[in-house]
FIFI-489895 format. One record per residue (C-alpha): x negated, y negated, z; residue in three letters; residue number from 1. Coordinates in pm, whole numbers, plus 32768, in hexadecimal, padded with zeros to 4 digits. Layout:
+------+------+------+-----+-----+
:   px :   py :   pz : res :   n :
+------+------+------+-----+-----+
:    X :    Y :    Z : ala : NUM :
...
+------+------+------+-----+-----+
***
This chain:
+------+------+------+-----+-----+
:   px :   py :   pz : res :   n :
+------+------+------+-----+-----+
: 8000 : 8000 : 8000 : unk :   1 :
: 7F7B : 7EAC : 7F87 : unk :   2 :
: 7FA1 : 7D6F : 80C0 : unk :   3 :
: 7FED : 7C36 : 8006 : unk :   4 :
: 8003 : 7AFE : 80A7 : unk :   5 :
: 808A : 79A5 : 8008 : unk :   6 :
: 8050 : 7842 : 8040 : unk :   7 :
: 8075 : 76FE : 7F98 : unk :   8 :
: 81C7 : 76BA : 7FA0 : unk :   9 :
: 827E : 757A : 8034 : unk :  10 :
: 8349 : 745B : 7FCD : unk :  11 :
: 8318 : 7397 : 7EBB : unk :  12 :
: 83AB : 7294 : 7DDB : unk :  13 :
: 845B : 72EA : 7C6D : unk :  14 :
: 8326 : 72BE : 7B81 : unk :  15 :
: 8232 : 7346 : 7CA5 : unk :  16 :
: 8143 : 7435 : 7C93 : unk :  17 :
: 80E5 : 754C : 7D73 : unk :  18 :
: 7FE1 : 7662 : 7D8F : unk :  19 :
: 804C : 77CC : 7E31 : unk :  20 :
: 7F39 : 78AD : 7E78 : unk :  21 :
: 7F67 : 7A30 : 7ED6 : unk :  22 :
: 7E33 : 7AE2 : 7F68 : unk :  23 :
: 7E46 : 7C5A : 7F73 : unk :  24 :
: 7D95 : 7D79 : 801E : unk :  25 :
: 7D2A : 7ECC : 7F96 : unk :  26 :
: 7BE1 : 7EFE : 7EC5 : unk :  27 :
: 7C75 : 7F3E : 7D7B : unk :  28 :
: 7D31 : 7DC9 : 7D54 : unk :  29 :
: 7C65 : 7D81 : 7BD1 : unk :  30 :
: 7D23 : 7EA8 : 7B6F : unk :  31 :
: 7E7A : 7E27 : 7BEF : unk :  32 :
: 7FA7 : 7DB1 : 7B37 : unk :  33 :
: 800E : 7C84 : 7C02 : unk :  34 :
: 8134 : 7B83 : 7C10 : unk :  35 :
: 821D : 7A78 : 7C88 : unk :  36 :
: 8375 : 7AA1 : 7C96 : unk :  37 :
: 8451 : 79E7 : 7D2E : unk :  38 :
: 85CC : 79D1 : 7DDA : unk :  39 :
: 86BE : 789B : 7E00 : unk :  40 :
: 87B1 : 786F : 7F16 : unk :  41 :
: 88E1 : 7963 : 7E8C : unk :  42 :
: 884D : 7A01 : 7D71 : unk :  43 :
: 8759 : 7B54 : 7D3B : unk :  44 :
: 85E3 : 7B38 : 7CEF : unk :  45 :
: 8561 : 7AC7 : 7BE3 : unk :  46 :
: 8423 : 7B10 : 7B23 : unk :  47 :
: 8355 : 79DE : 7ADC : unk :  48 :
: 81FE : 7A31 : 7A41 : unk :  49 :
: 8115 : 7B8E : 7A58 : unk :  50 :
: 7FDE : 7B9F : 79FB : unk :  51 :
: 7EF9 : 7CD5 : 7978 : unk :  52 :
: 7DB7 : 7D38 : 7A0D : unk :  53 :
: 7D31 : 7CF5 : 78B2 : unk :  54 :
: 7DC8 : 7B93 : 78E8 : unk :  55 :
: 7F00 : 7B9A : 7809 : unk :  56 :
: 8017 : 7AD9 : 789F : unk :  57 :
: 81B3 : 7AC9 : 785F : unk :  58 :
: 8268 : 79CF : 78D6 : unk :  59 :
: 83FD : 7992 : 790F : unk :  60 :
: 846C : 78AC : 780A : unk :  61 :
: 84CB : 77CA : 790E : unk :  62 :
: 838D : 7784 : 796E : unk :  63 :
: 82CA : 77A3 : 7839 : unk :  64 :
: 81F3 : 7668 : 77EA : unk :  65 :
: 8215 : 75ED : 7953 : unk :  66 :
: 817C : 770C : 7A1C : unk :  67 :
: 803A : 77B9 : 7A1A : unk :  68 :
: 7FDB : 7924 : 7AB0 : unk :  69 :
: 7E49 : 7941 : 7AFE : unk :  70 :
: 7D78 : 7A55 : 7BC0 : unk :  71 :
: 7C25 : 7A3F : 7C5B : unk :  72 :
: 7BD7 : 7BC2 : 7C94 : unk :  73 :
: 7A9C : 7B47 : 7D40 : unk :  74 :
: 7BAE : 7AD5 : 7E50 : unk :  75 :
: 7C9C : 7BC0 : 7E57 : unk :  76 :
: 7DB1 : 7A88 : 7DF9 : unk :  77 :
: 7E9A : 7A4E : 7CD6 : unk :  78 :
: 7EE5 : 78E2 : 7CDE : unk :  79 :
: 803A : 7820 : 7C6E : unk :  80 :
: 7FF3 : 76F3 : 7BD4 : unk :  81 :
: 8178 : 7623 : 7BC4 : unk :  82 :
: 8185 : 74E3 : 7AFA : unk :  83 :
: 82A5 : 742C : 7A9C : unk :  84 :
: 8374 : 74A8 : 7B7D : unk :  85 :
: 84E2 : 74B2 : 7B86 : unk :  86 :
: 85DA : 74AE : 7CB8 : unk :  87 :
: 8666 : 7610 : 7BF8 : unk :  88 :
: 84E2 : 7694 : 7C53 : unk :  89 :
: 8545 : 768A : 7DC1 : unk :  90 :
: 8537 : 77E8 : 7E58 : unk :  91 :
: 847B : 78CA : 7F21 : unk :  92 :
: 8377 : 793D : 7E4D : unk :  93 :
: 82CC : 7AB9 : 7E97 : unk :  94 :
: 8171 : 7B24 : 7E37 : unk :  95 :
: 81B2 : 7C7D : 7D96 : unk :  96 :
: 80BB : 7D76 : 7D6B : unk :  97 :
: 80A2 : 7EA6 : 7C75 : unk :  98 :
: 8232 : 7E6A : 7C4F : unk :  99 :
: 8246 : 7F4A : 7DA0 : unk : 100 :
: 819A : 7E85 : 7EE8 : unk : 101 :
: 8212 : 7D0B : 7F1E : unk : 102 :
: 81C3 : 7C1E : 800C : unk : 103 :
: 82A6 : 7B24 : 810A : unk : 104 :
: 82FF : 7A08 : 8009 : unk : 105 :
: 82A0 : 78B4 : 800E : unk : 106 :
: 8391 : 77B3 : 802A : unk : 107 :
: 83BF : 767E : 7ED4 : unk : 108 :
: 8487 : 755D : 7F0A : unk : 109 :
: 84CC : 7476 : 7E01 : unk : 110 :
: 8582 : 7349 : 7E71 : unk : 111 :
: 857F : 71C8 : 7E7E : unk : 112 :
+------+------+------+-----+-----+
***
């Protein structure tokens, strides 16, 4: 079982930008499929971007153009970068590992 553990989130104003960072455990993270999903107040979770361990990324065509998925294997931490944000991006957002292990959600607020 992968540990994941997110940060980053916050308030921040429509047309904001904010970084989420997920550091995981276990020896074998370059080899992990990672991603951020994420889950709104009365709706299900949502995928938002994955990316390979060869680096190849998808992204929810919500978000496409405004977010970016990284990974530092080096770290152990796949990285959210949010620009242009949108009070319809607020949501708990989940690190996700391996489409299995996940870990406790960050909390987004967009809001003026």
């Amino acid at each position: 079982q992968v540990q994941l553990v997110e940060s980053g989130g916050g308030l921040v104003q429509p047309g904001g930008s904010l970084r989420l960072s997920c550091a995981a455990s276990g020896s074998m993270f370059s080899i992990y499929v990672m991603g951020w999903y994420r889950q709104a107040p009365g709706k299900g979770r949502e995928l938002v971007a994955t990316i390979t361990s060869a680096g190849s990324t998808n992204y929810a065509d919500s978000v496409k153009g405004r977010f970016a998925i990284t990974r530092d294997n080096a770290k152990k931490t796949v990285y959210l970068q949010m620009n242009s944000l949108k009070p319809e991006d607020t949501a708990v957002y989940y690190c996700n590992a391996n489409y299995i292990d996940w870990g406790q959600g960050t909390q987004v607020t967009v809001s003026s």
